[in-house]
C-alpha positions as CSV (number, residue, x, y, z in Angstrom):
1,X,-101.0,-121.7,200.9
2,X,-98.8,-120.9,198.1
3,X,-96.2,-118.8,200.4
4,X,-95.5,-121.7,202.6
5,X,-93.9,-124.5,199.7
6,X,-91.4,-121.6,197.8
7,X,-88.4,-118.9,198.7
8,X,-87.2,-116.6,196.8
9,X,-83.9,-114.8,196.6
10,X,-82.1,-113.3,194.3
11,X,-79.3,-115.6,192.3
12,X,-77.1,-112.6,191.0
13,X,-77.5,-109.4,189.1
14,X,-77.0,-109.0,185.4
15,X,-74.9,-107.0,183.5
16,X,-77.8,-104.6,183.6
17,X,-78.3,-104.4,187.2
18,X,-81.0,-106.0,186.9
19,X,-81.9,-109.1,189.5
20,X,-82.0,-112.6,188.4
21,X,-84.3,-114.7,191.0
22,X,-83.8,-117.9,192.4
23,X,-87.1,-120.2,193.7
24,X,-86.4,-122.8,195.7
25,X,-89.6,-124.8,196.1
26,X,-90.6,-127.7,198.3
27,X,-92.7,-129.4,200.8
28,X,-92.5,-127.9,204.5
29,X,-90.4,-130.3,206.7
30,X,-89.1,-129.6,210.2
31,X,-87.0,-132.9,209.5
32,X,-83.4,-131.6,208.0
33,X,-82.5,-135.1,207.4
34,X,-86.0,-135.8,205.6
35,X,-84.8,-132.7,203.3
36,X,-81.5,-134.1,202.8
37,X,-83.0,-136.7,201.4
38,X,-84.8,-134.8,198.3
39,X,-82.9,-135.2,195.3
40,X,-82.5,-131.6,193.2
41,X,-84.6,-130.4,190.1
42,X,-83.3,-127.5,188.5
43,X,-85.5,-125.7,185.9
44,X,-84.6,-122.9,183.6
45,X,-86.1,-120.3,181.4
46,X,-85.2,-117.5,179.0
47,X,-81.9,-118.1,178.3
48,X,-82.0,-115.6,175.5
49,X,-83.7,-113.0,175.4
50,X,-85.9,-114.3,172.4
51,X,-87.5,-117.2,173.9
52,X,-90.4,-115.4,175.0
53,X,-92.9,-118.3,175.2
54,X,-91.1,-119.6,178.2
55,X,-92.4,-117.6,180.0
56,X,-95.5,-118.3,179.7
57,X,-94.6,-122.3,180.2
58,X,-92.9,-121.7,183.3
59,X,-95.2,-119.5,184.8
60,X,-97.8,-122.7,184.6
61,X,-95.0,-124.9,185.9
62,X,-94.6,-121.8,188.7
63,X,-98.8,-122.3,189.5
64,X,-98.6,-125.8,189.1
65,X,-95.4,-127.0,191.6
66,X,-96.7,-124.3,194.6
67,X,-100.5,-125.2,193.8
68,X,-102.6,-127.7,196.5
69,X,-103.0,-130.7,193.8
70,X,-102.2,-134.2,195.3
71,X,-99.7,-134.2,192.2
72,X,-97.7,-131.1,193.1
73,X,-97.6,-131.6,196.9
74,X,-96.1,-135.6,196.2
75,X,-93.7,-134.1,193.8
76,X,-92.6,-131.4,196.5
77,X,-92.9,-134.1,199.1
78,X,-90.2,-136.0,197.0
79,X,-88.2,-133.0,195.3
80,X,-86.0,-129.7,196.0
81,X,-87.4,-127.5,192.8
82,X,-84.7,-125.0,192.0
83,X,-86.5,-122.5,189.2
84,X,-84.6,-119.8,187.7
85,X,-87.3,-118.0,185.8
86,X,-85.6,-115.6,183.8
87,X,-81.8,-115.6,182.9
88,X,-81.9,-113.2,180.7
């Protein structure tokens, strides 16, 4: 299930009050050394307000990294996904 591989929380607030979220994405492990292990991927989207289409780019990335492919759950077997969706 999707709910199982990602967290969410909240990164900081912008000037607006507004909440900027953090994802943190990965493979279930009861192994904190195996997570210790992961090397980090951060990813980032609209950085100005403009840049509407990536959105639309990382919400696929979003669907793809917390989907059940072979290729997303090897990549969250492997990595710590840190996704930032919105900045601003």
């Amino acid at each position: 299930a999707r709910n199982s591989c990602f967290r969410r929380a909240t990164l900081c607030k912008t000037l607006s009050g507004n909440s900027c979220d953090l994802l943190t994405i990965t493979e279930p492990t009861d192994s904190l050394a195996e997570l210790r292990k992961r090397e980090g991927v951060v990813l980032t989207a609209r950085v100005h307000p403009g840049e509407t289409n990536s959105s639309y780019i990382m919400h696929g990335i979003i669907d793809f990294l917390t989907g059940q492919s072979k290729e997303s759950q090897k990549l969250r077997s492997r990595y710590i996904f840190k996704v930032c969706p919105m900045l601003n």
